[in-house]
N, C-alpha and C positions, 0 to 999 in steps of 0.2 A: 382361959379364953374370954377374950371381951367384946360384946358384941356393938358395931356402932349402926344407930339407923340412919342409912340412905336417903329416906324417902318415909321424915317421921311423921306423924300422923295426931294430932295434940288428944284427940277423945276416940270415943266410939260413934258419937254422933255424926260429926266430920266424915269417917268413916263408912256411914249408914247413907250419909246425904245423896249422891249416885243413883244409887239404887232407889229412892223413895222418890226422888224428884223427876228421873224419869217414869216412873209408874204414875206421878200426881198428873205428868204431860199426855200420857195415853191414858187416863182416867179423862181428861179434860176434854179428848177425844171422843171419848168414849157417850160423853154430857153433849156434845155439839152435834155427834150422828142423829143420837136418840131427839134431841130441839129441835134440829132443822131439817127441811124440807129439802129435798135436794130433786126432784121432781120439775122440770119447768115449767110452767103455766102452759095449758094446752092455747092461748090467744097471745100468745108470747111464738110469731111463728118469725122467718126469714134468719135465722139466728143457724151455725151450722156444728155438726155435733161437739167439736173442740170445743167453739166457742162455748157453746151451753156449760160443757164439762169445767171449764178454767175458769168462766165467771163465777160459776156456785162456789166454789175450789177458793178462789179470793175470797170470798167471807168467810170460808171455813180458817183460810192462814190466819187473815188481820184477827179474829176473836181469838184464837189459840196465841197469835202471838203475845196477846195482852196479858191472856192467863201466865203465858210462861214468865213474863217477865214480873208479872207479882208473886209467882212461882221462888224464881232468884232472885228477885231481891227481898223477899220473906226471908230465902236461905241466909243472903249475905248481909242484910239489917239485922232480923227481926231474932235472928240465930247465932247471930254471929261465927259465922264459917271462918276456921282458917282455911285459906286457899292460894295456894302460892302466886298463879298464876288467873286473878279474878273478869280478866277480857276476854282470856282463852275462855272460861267456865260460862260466861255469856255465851260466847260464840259454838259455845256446842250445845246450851240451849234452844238457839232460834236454831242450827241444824237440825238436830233432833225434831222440835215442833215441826220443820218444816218435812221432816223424813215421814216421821209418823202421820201427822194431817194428811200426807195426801197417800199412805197407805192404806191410814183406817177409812178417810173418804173415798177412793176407789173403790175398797171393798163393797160398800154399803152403795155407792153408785152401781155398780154391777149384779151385786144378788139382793140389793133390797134387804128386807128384816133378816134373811137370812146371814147376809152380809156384817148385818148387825151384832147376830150371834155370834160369828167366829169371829169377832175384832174381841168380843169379850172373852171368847173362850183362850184365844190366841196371847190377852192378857193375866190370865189365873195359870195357863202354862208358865207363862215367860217370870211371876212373881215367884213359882215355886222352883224354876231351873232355870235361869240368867245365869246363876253366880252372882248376885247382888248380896246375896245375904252369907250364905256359904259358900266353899272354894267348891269350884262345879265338880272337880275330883271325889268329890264326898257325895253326891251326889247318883240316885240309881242310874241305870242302865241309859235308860229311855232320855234322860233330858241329858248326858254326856254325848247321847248318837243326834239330838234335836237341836240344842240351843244354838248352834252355830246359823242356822235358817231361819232364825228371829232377832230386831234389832235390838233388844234390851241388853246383849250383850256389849256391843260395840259402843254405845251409845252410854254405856256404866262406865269402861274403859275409859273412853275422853274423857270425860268427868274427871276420873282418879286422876288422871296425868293429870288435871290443870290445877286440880286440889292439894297434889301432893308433889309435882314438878313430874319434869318431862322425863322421855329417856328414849335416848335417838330420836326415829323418826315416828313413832309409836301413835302419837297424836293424832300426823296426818295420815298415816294407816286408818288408825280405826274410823275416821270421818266419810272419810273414804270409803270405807265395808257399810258403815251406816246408810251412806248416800244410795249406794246400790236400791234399797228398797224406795229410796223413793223413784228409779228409773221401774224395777217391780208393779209402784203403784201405776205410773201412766200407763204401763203394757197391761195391765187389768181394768184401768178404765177406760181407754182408749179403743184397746183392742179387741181384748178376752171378752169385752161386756158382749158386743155384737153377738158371739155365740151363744152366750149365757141368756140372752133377751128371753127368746123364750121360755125359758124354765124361770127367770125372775116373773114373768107374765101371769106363768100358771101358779107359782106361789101367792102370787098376788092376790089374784082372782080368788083364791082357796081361804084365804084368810080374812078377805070380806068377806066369804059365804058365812064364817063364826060368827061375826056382827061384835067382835072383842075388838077389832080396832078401825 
């Protein structure tokens, strides 16, 4: 029996890239919650809540998209990537940035520090059960019933199709499932915040009273 590869793959690294690049993308996220101010100047008034919410939101894209893109082209210079398909592997980085940024910025829009926390916590999940590293099948119980409700999965997938070629429609599927979360992110900041106000208020309030931050 001889086995031929489909969809060969030249290293381990190649292989690895997926997975690490999307983590360096929501790591980068992770750096621009924690820096910026997303709060609007209380003398900053006539401005109306979208507005508020989109403006902050654009400085969060344009910085992350900078990151992304020294991101891959790190991968594709400095690493030398094979990648069959290297416009497709762009193109699922600014999606990606653009899925994740305004995930992890909603969150952090709507509950504040707390917001803060689950973008990190949400990412030490998703590094230990994506499937990036091992096949999710090998994987407990808990992240084979979860990773499906996290974008790291979708977002590894494009990747591998454009590193390793396509198959059917597969590609724009997965773009597709990724995108969902940034529709996700508007209905939490948009929407969900309004309810949340008050308990982001009182967290607020609580964590000036420490004099820690």
């Amino acid at each position: 029996l001889r086995l031929e590869p489909v969809y060969p793959v030249a290293g381990y690294g190649a292989a690895m890239t997926p997975f690490y690049t999307v983590m360096a993308i929501w790591m980068s996220c992770v750096m621009l919650n924690a820096m910026l101010k997303f709060d609007p100047p209380k003398e900053l008034i006539g401005i109306s809540r979208s507005e508020g919410f989109f403006g902050r939101y654009l400085t969060v894209f344009l910085i992350n998209q900078i990151q992304v893109f020294v991101i891959l082209l790190g991968d594709m210079v400095l690493f030398d990537l094979q990648c069959v398909h290297p416009g497709l592997f762009f193109l699922t980085g600014v999606v990606a940035s653009l899925t994740i940024s305004m995930f992890t910025y909603s969150l952090v829009v709507a509950l504040g520090n707390i917001g803060k926390m689950i973008v990190v916590v949400l990412m030490i999940i998703q590094i230990a059960g994506s499937g990036g590293s091992y096949p999710i099948e090998l994987l407990p119980g808990f992240f084979r019933q979860v990773y499906l409700f996290f974008p790291f999965p979708y977002a590894i997938n494009a990747m591998r199709e454009a590193i390793a070629g396509l198959y059917q429609h597969n590609y724009i599927i997965y773009l597709l499932q990724l995108s969902l979360f940034f529709v996700a992110g508007l209905f939490i900041g948009l929407i969900a915040k309004r309810s949340l106000h008050g308990v982001n208020a009182y967290m607020h309030e609580q964590l000036e009273k420490t004099e820690m931050m």
